[in-house]
C-alpha positions in Angstrom: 1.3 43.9 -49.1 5.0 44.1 -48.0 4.5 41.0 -45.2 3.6 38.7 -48.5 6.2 39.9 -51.1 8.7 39.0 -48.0 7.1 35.8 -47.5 7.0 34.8 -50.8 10.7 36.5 -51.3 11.3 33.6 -48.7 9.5 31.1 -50.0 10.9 30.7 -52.9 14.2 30.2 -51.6 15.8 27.3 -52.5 18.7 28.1 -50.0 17.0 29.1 -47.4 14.9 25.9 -46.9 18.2 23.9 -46.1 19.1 25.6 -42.9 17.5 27.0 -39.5 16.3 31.1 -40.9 15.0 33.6 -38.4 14.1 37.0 -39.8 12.2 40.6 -38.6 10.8 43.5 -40.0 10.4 46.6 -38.2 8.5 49.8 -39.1 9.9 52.6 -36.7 7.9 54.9 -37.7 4.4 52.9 -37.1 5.9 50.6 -34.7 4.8 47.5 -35.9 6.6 44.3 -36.9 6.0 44.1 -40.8 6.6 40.2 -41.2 8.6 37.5 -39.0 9.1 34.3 -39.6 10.7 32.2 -36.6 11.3 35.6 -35.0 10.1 34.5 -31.7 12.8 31.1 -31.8 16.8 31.2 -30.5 19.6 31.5 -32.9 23.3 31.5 -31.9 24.1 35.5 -32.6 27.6 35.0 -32.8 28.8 38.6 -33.3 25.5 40.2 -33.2 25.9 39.9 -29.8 28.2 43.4 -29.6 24.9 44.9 -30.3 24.0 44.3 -26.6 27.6 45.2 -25.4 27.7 48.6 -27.4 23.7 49.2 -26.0 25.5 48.7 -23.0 28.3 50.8 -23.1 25.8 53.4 -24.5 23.9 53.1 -21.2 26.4 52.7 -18.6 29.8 54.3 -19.5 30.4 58.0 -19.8 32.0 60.0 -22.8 35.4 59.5 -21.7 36.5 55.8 -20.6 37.5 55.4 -16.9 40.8 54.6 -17.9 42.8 53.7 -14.6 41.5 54.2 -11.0 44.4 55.5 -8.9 46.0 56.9 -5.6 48.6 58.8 -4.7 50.2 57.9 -1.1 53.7 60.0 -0.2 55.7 58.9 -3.4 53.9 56.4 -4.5 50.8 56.5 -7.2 48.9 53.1 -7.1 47.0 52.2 -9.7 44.3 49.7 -10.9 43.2 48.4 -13.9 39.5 49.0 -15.1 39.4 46.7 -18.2 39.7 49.2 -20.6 40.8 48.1 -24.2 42.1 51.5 -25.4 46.0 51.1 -23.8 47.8 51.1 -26.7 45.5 49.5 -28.6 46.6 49.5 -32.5 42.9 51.3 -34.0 42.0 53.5 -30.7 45.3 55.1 -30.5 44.3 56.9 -27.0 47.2 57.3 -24.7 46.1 59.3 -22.0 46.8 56.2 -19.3 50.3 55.9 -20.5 51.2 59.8 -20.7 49.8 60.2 -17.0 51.8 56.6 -15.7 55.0 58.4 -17.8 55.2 61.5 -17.0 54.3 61.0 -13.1 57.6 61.5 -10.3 56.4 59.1 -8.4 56.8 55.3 -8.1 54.4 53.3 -9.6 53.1 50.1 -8.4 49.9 47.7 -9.8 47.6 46.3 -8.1 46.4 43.6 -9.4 43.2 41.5 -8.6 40.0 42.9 -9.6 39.2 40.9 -12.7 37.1 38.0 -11.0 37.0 35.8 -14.4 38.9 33.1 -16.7 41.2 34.4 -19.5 39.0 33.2 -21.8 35.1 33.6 -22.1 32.3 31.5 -20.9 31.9 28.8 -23.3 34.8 29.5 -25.8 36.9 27.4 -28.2 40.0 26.6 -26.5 41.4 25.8 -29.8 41.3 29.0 -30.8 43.6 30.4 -28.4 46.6 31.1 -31.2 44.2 33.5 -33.5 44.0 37.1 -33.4 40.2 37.0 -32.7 40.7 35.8 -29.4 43.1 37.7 -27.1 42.8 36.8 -23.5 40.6 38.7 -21.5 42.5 40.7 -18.2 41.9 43.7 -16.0 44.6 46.2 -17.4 44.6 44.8 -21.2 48.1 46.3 -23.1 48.5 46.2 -26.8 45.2 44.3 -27.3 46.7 41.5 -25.5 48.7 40.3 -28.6 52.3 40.1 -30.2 52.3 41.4 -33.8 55.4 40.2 -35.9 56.0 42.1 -39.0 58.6 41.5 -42.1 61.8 43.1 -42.1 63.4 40.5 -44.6 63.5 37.3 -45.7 65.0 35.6 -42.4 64.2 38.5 -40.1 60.7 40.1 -38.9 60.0 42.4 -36.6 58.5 42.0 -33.3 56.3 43.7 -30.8 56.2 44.3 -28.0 59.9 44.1 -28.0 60.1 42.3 -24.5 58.6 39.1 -26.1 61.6 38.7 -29.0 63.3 36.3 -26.5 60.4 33.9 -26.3 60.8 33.3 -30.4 62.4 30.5 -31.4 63.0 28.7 -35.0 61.8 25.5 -35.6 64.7 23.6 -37.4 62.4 20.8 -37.8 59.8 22.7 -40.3 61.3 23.6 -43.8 58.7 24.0 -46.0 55.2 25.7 -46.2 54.1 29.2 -45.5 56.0 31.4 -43.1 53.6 31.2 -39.7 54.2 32.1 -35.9 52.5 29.6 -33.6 52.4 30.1 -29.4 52.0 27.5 -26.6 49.0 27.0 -24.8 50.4 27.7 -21.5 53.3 29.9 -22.1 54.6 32.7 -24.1 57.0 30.2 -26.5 56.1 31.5 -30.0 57.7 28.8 -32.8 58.3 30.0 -36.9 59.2 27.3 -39.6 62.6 27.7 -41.1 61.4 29.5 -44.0 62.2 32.7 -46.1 59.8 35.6 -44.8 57.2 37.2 -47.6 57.4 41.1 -47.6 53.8 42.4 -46.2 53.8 39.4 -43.9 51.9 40.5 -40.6 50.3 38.9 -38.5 49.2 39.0 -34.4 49.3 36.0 -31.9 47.4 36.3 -28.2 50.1 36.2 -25.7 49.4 34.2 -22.5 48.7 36.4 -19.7 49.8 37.0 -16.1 50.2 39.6 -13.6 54.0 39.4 -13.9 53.2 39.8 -17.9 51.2 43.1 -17.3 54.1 44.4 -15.5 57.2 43.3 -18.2 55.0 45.1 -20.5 54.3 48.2 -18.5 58.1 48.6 -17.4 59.0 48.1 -21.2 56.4 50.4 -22.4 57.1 53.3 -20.3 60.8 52.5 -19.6 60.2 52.9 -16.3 59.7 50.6 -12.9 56.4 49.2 -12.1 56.0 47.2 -8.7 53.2 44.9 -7.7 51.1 45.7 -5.0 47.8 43.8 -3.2 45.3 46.3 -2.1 41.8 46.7 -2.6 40.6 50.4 -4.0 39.9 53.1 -1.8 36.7 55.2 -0.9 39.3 57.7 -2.1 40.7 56.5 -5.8 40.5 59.0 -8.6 39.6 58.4 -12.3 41.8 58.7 -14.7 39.4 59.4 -18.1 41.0 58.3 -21.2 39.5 57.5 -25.0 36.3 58.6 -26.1 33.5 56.0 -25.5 32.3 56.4 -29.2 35.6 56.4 -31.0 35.8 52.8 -29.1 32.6 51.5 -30.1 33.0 52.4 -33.3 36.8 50.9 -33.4 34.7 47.4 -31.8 31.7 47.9 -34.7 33.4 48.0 -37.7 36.2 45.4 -37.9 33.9 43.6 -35.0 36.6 43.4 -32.5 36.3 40.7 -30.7 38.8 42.1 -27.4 37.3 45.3 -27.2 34.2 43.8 -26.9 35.2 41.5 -24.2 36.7 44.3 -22.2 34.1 47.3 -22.8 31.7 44.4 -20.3 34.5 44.8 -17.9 34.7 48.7 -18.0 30.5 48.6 -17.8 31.4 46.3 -14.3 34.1 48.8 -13.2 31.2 51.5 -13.2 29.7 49.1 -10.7 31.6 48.2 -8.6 35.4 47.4 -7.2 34.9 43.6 -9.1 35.4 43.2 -12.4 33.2 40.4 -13.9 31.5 39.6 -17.0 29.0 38.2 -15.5 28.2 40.7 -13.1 27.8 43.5 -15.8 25.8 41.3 -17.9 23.3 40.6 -14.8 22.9 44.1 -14.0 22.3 45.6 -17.8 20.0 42.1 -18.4 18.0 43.4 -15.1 18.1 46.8 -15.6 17.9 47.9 -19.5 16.6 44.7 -21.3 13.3 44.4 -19.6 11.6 45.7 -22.3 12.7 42.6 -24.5 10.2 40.5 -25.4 12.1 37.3 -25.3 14.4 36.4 -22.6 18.1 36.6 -23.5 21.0 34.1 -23.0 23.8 36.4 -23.0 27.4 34.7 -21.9 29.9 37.4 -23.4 30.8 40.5 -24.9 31.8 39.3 -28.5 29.5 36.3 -29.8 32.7 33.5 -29.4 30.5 32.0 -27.3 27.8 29.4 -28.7 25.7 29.9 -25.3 24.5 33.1 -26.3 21.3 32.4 -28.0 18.9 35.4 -28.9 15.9 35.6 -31.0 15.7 37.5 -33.9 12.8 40.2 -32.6 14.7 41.1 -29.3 17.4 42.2 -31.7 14.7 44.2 -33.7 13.5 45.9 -30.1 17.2 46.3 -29.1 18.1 48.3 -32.3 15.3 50.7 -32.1 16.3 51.6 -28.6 19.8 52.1 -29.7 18.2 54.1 -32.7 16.4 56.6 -29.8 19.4 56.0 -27.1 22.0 57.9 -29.9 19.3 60.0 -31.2 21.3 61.2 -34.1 20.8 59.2 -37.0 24.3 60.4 -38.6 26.2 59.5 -35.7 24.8 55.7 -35.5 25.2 55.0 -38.7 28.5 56.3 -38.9 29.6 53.8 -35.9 28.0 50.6 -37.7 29.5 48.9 -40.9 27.8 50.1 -43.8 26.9 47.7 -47.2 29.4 48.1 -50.1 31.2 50.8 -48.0 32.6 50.0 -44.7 33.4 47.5 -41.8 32.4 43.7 -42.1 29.8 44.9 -44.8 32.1 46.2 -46.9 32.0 43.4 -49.4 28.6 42.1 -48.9 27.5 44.4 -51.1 28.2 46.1 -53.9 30.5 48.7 -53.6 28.7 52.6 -53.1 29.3 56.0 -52.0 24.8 55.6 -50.5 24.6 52.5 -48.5 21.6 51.3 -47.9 22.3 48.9 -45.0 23.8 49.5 -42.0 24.6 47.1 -39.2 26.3 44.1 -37.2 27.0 41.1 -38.9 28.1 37.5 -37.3 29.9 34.8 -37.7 30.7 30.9 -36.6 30.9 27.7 -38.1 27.6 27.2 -39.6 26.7 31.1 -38.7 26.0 33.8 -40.9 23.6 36.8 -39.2 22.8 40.7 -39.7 20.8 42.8 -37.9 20.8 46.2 -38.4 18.7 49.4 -40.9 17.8 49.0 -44.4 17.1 51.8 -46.0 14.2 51.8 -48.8 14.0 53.4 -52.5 11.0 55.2 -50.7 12.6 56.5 -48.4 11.8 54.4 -45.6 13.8 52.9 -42.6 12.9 49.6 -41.3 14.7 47.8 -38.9 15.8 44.3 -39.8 17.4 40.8 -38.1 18.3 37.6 -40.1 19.7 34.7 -38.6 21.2 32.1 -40.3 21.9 28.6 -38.2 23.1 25.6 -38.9 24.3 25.3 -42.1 26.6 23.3 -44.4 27.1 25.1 -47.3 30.2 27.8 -47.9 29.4 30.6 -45.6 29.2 33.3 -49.4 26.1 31.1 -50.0 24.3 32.2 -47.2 25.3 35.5 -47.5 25.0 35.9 -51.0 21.2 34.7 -50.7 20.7 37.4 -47.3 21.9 40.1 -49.3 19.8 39.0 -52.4 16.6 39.4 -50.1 17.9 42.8 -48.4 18.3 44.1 -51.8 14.7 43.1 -52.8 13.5 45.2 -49.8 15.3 48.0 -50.7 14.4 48.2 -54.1 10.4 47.4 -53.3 9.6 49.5 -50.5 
């Protein structure tokens, strides 16, 4: 009975019928798959992919992040980065790796070296590179990798980290229009117009990257020397734990962070081994979690910026219930994942309540719109859900008015 009010629910769409739709419905308590339609086909997940990064990070990393590895040798203490997001990071707020490089007597040196990738993700929009959704990716990320700039007054803002105020610059040429900081591709040369400054103007640019970067910034941060070192980790390095692996995945879930993401594959690949790779870590958890997928995945990074991720709609139904069982505490999932009318990227897609009745990962690109997560029924039920919405034209609050429109129907039916 519920399998043909969805299928009807869908056929009767108008909307629906002018774009690719894959969709699954879950009973967790019987185990079967109510109804699917073109469950079994690919979709680009976009950010439905951080699904499969926080199932990973659920399987592979332990309560408190490996922060730094480290060694001390006479009065030295030699550190190495293990991708994690949380230095200084604006949400996560964890600052046990820069207390510990602080208050140490020693002298401190990097080494650099173990991240084994590009600065951006496989398959990635270069022309992106100047939005806050896509901070370079790098062993010892600092500050989530971007300059924020911040009003003050009309002809002054505010910038940090303070060490890049040198590389802004006015542009005498540009008079009119909206106040807006651009960067270079290549280089940390950040341009504004020569235009009055809005009060509650904010906003974050990616800086470019370097070793030489990494260490400006440290030696700024903690107002105190930082060398550079090459040499490959010890048998005898330590582990420096830092931020709470849940507080992170929740700060990655709910705003869907697109650099914690990226970074939480690289601190799964730390717990690996001395490389860290993106590739690697997604090998290993594809090989030795995800068997139990029924459809293969193609899984290229740890956000969904990349259009060569392609998953089908009932892996992510089989994925969510073993994230349901993996947490095994219904309260604590649900309190990590955006919630409908309430919280995170769901916040506005439905109307606003104090009892949301869906809870999950929505996802995003040019001409896709996704969610897959729990909807919660007016009899009390909880079914697992995935809809994926490809290759469409029409205003993205189309699709996801007419997604939210069916959700609701479930809800208020079963």
């Amino acid at each position: 009975m519920i399998a043909k009010k969805v299928a009807k629910a869908f056929k009767n769409s108008e909307v629906i019928k002018q774009y690719e739709v894959g969709f699954a419905l879950y009973n967790m308590e019987d185990k079967k798959m109510i109804f699917q339609k073109d469950a079994d086909k690919y979709f680009t997940p976009a950010s439905n992919t951080k699904l499969y990064t926080f199932y990973a990070s659920l399987q592979m990393l332990p309560e408190r992040m490996p922060a730094l590895k480290y060694v001390e040798r006479n009065d030295s203490l030699i550190f190495w980065g293990t991708g994690d997001p949380s230095f200084l990071q604006f949400a996560v707020k964890d600052q046990s790796a820069y207390h510990f490089l602080q208050n140490s007597n020693k002298k401190l040196f990097f080494a650099p070296g173990r991240y084994s990738g590009s600065f951006f993700g496989n398959g990635w929009s270069w022309d992106d590179y100047d939005y806050y959704y896509q901070p370079e990716i790098t062993e010892m990320p600092i500050m989530d990798n971007m300059v924020t700039s911040t009003y003050i007054s009309s002809n002054k803002i505010n910038i940090i980290p303070k060490v890049f105020a040198p590389c802004f610059e006015v542009d005498s040429t540009k008079t009119s229009g909206n106040f807006q900081v651009t960067r270079d591709f290549l280089v940390n040369h950040f341009r504004y117009p020569n235009v009055a400054v809005k009060p509650g103007y904010n906003q974050q640019n990616p800086y470019k990257t370097s070793t030489q970067t990494t260490v400006e910034l440290l030696i700024d941060t903690l107002h105190k020397q930082v060398g550079i070192i090459k040499m490959k980790i010890p048998a005898d390095a330590q582990t420096l734990p830092g931020a709470t692996r849940d507080s992170v995945l929740k700060h990655m879930m709910l705003p869907s962070d697109n650099f914690i993401a990226e970074h939480l594959l690289l601190v799964c690949s730390n717990q690996i081994g001395d490389t860290l790779s993106t590739t690697k870590a997604i090998e290993y958890v594809t090989k030795k979690y995800l068997s139990f997928l029924p459809d293969k995945v193609q899984w290229a990074d740890g956000s969904g910026l990349s259009r060569q991720n392609l998953f089908t709609p009932r892996d992510n139904i089989y994925l969510l219930d073993s994230i349901y069982k993996l947490v095994n505490n219904r309260a604590k999932l649900f309190d990590m994942l955006p919630a409908g009318g309430k919280t995170g990227t769901l916040k506005n897609a439905y109307p606003k309540t104090d009892q949301p009745f869906i809870y999950g990962k929505t996802g995003s690109l040019g001409g896709v719109h996704n969610q897959s997560g729990y909807v919660l029924t007016k009899k009390g039920k909880t079914y697992i859900y995935s809809f994926m919405n490809n290759n469409f034209i029409k205003p993205t609050a189309e699709v996801r008015a007419e997604m939210v429109r069916i959700m609701t129907y479930i809800h208020d039916q079963f």
